[in-house]
Residue frames as a rotation matrix with the C-alpha (Angstrom) as fourth column:
UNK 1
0.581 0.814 0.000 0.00
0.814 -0.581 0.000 0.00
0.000 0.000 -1.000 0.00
UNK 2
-0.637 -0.765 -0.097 1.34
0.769 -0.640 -0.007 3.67
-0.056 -0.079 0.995 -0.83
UNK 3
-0.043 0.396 -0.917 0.19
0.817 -0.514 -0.261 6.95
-0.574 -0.761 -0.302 0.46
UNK 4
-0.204 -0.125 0.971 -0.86
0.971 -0.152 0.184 9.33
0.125 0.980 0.153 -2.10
UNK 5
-0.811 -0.109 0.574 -1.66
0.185 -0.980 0.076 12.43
0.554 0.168 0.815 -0.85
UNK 6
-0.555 0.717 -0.422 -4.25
0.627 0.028 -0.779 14.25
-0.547 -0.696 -0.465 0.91
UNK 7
-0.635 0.284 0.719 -7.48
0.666 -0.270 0.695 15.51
0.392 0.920 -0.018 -0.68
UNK 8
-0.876 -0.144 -0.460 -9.39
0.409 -0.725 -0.554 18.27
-0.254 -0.673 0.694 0.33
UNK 9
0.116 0.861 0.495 -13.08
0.992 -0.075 -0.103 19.84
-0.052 0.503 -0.863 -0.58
UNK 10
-0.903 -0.391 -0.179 -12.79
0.266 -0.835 0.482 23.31
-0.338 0.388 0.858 -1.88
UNK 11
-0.065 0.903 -0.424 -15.95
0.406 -0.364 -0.838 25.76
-0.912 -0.227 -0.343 -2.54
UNK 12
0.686 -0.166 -0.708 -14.05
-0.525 -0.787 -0.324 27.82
-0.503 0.595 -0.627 -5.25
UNK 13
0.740 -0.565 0.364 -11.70
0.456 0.820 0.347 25.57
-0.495 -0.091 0.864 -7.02
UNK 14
0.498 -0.458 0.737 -10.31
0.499 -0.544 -0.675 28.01
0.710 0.703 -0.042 -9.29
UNK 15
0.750 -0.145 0.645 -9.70
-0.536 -0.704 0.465 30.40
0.387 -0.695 -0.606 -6.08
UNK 16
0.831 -0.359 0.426 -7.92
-0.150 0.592 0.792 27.20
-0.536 -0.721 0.438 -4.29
UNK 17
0.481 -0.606 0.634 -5.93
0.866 0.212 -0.454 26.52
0.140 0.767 0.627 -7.56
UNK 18
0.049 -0.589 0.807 -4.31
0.021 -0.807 -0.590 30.34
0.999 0.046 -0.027 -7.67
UNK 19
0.733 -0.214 0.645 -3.90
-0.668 -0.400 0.627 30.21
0.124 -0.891 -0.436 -3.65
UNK 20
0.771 -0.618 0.156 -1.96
0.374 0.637 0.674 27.11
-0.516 -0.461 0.722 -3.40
UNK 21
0.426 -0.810 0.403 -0.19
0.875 0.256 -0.410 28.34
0.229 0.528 0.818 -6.29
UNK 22
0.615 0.123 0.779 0.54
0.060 -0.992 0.109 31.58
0.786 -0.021 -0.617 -5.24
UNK 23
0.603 -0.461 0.652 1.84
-0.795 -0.273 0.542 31.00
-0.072 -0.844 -0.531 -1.71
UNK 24
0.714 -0.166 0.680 3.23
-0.214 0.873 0.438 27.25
-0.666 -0.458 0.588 -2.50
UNK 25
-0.308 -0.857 -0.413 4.20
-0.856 0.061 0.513 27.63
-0.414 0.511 -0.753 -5.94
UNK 26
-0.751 -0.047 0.659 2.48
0.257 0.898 0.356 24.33
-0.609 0.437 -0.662 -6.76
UNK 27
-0.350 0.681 -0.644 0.47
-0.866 -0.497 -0.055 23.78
-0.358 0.538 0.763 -9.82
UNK 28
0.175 0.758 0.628 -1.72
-0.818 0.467 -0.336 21.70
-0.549 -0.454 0.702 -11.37
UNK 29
-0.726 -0.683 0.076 -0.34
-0.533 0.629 0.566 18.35
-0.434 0.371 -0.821 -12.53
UNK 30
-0.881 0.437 0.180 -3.76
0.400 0.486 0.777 17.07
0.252 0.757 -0.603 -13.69
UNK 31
-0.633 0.774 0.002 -7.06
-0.696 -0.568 -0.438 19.32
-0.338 -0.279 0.899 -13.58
UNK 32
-0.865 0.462 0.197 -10.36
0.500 0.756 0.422 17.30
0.045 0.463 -0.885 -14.34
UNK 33
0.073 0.905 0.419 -12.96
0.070 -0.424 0.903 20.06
0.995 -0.037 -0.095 -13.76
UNK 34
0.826 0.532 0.186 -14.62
-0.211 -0.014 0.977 19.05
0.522 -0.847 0.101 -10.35
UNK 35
0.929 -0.371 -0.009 -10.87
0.144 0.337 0.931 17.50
-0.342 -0.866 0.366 -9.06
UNK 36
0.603 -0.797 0.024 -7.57
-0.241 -0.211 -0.947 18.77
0.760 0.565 -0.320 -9.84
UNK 37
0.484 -0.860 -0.161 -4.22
0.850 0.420 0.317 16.40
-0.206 -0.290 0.935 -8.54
UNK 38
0.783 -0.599 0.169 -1.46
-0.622 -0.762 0.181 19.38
0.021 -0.247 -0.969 -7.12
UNK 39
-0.089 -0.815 -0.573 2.22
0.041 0.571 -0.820 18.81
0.995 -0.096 -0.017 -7.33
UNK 40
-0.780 -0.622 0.070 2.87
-0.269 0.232 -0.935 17.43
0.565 -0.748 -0.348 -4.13
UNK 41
-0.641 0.632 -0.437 0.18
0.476 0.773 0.420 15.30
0.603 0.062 -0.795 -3.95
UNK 42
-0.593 0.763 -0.255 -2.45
-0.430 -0.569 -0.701 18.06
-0.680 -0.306 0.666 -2.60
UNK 43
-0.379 0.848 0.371 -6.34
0.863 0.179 0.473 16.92
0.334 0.499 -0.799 -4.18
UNK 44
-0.870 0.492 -0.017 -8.43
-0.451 -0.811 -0.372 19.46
-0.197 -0.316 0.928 -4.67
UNK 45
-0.761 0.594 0.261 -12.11
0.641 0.629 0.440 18.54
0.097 0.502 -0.859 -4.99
UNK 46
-0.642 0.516 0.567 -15.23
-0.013 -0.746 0.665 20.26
0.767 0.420 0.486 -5.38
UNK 47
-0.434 0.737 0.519 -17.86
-0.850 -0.144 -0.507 20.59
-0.299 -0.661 0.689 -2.23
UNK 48
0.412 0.906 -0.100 -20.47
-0.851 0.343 -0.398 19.36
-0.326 0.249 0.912 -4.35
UNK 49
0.212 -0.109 -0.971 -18.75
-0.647 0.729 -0.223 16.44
0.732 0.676 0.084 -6.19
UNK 50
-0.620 -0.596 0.511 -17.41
-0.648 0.022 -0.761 15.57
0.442 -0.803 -0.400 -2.84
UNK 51
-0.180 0.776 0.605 -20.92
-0.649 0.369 -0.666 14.75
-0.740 -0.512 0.437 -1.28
UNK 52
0.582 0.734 -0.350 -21.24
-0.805 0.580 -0.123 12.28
0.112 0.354 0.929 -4.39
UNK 53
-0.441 -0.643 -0.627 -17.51
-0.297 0.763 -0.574 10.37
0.847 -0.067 -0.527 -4.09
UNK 54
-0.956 -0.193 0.222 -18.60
-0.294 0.610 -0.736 10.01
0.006 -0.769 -0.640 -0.24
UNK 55
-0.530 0.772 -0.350 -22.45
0.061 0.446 0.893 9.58
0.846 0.452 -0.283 -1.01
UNK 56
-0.385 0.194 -0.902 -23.61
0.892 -0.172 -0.418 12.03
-0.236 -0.966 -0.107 1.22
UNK 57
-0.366 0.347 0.864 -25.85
0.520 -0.693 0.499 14.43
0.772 0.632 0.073 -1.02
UNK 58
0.565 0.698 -0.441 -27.60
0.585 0.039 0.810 15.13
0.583 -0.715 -0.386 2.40
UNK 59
0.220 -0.786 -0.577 -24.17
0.962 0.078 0.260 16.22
-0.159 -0.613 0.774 4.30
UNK 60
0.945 -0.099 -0.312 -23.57
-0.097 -0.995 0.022 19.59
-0.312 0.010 -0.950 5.34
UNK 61
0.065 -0.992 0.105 -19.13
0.828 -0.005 -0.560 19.83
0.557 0.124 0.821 4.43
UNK 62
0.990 0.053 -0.127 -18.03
0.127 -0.710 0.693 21.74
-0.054 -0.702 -0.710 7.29
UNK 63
0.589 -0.750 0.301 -15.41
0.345 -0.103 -0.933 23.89
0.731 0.654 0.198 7.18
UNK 64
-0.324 -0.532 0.782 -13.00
-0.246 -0.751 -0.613 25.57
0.914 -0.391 0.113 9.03
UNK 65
0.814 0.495 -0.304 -13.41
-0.059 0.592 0.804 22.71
0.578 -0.637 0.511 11.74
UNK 66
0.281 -0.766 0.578 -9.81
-0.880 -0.447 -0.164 23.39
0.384 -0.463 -0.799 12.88
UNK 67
0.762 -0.131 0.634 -9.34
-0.235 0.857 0.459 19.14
-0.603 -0.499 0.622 13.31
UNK 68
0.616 -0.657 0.435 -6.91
0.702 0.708 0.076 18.79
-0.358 0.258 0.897 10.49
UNK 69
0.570 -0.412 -0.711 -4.17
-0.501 -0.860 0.096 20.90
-0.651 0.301 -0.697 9.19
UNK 70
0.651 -0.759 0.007 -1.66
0.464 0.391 -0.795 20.49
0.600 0.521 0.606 5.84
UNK 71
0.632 -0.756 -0.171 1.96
-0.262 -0.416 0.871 20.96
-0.729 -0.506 -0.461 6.78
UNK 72
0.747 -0.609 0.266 4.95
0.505 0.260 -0.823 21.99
0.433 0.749 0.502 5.10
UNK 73
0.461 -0.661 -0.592 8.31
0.616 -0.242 0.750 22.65
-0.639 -0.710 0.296 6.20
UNK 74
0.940 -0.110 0.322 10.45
0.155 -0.704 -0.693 25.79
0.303 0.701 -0.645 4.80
UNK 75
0.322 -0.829 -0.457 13.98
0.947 0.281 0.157 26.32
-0.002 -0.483 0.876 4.84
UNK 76
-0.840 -0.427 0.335 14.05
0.345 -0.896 -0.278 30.29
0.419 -0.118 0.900 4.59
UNK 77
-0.275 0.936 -0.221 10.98
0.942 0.308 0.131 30.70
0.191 -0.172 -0.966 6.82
UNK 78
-0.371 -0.113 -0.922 11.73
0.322 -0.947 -0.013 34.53
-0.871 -0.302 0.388 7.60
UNK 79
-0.975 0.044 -0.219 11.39
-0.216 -0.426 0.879 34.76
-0.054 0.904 0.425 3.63
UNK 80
-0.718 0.696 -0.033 8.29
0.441 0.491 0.752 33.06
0.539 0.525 -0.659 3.40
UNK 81
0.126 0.777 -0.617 6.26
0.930 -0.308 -0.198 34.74
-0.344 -0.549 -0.762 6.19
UNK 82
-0.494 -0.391 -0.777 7.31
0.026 -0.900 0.436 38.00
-0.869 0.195 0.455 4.29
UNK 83
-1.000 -0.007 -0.027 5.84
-0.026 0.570 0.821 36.59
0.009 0.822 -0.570 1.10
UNK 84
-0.590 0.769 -0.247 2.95
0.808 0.564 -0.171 35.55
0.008 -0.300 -0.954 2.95
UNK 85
-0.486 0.279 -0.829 2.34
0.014 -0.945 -0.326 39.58
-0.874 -0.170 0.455 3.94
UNK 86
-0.858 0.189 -0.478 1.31
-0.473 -0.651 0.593 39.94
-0.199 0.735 0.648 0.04
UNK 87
-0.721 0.612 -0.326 -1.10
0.285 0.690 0.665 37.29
0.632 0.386 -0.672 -0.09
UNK 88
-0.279 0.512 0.812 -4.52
-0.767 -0.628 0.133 37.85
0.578 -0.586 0.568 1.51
UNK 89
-0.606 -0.046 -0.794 -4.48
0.357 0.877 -0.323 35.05
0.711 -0.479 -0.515 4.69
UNK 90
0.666 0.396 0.632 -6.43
-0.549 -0.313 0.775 34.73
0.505 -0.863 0.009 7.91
UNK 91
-0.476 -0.847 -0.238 -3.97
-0.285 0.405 -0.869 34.24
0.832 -0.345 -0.434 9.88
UNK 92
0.385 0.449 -0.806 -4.25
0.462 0.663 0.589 31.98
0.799 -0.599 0.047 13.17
UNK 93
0.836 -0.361 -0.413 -1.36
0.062 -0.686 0.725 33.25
-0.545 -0.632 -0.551 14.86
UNK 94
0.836 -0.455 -0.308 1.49
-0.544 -0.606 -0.581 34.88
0.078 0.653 -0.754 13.69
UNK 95
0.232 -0.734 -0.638 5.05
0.056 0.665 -0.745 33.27
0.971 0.137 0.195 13.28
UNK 96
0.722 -0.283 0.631 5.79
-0.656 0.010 0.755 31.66
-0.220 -0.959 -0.178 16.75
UNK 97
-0.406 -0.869 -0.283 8.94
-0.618 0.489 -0.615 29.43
0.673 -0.075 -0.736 18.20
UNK 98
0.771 0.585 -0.254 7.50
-0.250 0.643 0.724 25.88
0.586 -0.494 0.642 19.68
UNK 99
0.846 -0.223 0.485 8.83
-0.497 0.001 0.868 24.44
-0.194 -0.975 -0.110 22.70
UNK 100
0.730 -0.353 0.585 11.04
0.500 0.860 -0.105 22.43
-0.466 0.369 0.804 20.62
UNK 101
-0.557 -0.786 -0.267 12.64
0.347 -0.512 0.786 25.53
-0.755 0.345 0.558 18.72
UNK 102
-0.894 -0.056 0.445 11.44
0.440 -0.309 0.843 25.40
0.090 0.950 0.300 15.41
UNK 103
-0.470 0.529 -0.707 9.37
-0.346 -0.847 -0.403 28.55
-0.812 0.055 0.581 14.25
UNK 104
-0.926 0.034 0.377 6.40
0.373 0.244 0.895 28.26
-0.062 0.969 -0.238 12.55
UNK 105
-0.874 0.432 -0.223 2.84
-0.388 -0.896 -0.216 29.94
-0.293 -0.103 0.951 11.13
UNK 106
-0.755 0.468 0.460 -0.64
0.612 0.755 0.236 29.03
-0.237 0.460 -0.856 10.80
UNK 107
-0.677 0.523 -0.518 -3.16
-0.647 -0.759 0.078 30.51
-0.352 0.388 0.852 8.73
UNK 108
0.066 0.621 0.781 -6.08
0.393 0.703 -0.593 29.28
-0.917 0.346 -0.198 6.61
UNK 109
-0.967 -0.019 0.252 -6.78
0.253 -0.007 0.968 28.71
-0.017 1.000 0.011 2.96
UNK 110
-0.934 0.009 0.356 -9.61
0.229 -0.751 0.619 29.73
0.273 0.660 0.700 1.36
UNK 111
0.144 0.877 -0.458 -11.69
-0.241 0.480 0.844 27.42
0.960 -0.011 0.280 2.46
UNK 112
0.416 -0.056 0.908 -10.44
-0.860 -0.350 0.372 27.65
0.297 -0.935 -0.193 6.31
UNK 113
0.790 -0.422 -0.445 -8.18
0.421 0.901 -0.105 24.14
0.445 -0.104 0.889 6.28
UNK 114
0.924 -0.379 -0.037 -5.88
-0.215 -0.598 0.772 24.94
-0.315 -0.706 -0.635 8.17
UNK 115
0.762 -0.604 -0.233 -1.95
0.169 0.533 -0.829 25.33
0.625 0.592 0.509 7.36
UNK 116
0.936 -0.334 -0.110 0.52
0.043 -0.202 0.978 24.94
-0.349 -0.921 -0.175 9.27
UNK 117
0.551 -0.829 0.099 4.27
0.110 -0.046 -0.993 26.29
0.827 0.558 0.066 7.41
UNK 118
0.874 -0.482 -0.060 7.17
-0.027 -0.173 0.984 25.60
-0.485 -0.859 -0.165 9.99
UNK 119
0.704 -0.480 0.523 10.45
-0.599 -0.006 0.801 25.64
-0.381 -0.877 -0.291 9.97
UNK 120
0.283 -0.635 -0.718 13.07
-0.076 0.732 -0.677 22.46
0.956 0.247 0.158 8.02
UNK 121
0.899 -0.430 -0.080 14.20
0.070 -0.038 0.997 20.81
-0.431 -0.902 -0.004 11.65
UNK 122
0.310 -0.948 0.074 17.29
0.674 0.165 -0.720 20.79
0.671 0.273 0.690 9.42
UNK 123
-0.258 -0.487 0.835 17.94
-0.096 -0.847 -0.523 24.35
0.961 -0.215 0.172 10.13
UNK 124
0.976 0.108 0.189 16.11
-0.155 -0.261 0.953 24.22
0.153 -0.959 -0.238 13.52
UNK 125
0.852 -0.392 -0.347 19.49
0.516 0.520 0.680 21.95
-0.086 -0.759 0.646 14.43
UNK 126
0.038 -0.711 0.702 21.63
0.837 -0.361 -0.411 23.91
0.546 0.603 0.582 12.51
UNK 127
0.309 0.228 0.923 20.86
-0.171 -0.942 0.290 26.95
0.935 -0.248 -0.252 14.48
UNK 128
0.798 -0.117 0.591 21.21
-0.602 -0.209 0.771 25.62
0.033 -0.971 -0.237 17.32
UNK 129
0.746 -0.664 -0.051 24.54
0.585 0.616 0.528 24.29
-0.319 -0.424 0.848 16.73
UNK 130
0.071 -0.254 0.965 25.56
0.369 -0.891 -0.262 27.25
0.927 0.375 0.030 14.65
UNK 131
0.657 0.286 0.698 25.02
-0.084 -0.892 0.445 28.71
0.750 -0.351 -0.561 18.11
UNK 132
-0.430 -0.849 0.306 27.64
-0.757 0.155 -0.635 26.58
0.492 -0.505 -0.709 20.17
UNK 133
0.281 0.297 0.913 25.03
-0.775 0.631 0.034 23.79
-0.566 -0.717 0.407 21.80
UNK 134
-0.362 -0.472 0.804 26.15
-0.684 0.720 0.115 20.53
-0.633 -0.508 -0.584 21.60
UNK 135
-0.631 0.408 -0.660 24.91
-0.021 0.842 0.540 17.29
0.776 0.354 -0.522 19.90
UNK 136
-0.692 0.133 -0.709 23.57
0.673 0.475 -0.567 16.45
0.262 -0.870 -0.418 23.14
UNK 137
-0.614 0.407 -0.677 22.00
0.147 -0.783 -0.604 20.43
-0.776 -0.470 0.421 24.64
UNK 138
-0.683 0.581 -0.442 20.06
-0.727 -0.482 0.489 20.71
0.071 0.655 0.752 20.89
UNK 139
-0.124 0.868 -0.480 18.24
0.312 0.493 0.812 16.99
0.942 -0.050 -0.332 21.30
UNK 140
-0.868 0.077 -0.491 17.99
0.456 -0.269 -0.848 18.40
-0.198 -0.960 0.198 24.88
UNK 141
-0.949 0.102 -0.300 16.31
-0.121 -0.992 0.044 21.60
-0.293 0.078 0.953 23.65
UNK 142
-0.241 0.870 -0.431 14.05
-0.928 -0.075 0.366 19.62
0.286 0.488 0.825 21.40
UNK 143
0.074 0.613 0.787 13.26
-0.673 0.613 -0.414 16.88
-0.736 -0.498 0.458 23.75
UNK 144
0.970 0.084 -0.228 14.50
-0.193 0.839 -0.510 13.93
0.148 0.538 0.830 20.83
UNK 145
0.876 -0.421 0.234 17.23
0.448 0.891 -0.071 11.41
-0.179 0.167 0.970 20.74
UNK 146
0.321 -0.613 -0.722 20.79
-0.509 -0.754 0.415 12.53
-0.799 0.234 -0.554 20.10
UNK 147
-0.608 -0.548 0.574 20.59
0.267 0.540 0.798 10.02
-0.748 0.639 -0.182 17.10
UNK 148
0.557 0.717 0.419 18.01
0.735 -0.191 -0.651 11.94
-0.387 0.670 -0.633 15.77
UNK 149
0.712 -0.463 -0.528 20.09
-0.202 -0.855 0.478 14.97
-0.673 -0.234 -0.702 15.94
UNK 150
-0.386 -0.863 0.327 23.38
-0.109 0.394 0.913 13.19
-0.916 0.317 -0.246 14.58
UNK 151
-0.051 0.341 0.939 21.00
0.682 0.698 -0.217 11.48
-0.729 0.629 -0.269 11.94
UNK 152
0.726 0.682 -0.088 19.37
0.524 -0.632 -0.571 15.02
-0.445 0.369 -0.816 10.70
UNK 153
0.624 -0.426 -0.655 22.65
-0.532 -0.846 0.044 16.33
-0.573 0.321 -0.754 10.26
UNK 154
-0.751 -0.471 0.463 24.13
0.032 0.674 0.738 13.37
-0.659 0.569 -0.492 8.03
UNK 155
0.430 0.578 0.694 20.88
0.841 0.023 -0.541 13.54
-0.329 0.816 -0.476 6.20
UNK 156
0.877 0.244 -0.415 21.11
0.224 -0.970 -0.098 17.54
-0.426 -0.007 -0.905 5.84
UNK 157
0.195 -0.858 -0.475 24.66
-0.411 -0.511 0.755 17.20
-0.891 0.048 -0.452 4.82
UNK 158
-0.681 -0.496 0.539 23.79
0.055 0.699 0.713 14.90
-0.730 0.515 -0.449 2.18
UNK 159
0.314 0.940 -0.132 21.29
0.357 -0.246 -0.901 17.18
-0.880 0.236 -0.412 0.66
């Protein structure tokens, strides 16, 4: 079995299509009308076509239920919440720093799904060895393994 993406229901598809692309950059890799397949496996789908894939003509589609969120990780996040300024967002809360380090922002899309843009832990560790902590004081900091640490930065160096 392989995970394909996550699909979404969308009031305005056109609107959803020029927001993802707009702030994400992704476009559409196959449009069909009522469902259009984003790069990086985003689904868009219509409301209405929705209530027939799940066969629930009856079914309210509630939005902006605040139970799921997309995430994506950035590696110049200062740039991107700057970016973000030009785009019209409702923002949740502005760019915070989790207990863990890594800074990140949530807003909604058009349709109030929530995103959540943080951070690459690359850089989180990077920063915080850039800064003098340890191997050891950064998985402190962020409360994981110091073979995660070690790991991230053998991955990160082999980007």
């Amino acid at each position: 079995m392989k995970f394909m993406g996550t699909l979404i229901a969308v009031k305005d598809i056109e609107k959803s299509k020029r927001f993802y692309h707009d702030v994400f950059g992704l476009d559409a890799a196959a449009d069909f009308g009522a469902n259009v397949v984003l790069t990086a496996n985003i689904f868009l789908q219509t409301a209405e076509s929705w209530k027939d894939f799940i066969q629930k003509q009856e079914a309210e589609i509630l939005f902006k239920n605040n139970a799921v969120e997309l995430y994506f990780e950035e590696d110049d996040i200062d740039a991107f919440v700057k970016k973000l300024e030009t785009v019209p967002v409702s923002y949740i809360h502005p760019l915070i720093v989790h207990p863990w380090g890594q800074r990140a922002i949530r807003f909604y899309d058009p349709d109030h799904h929530i995103i959540e843009v943080a951070e690459n832990m690359d850089i989180v560790i990077s920063r915080f060895i850039n800064s003098g902590m340890s191997v050891q004081e950064t998985a402190d900091r962020m409360g994981v393994p110091a073979e995660y640490v070690i790991a991230e930065m053998a991955r990160a160096k082999n980007k």
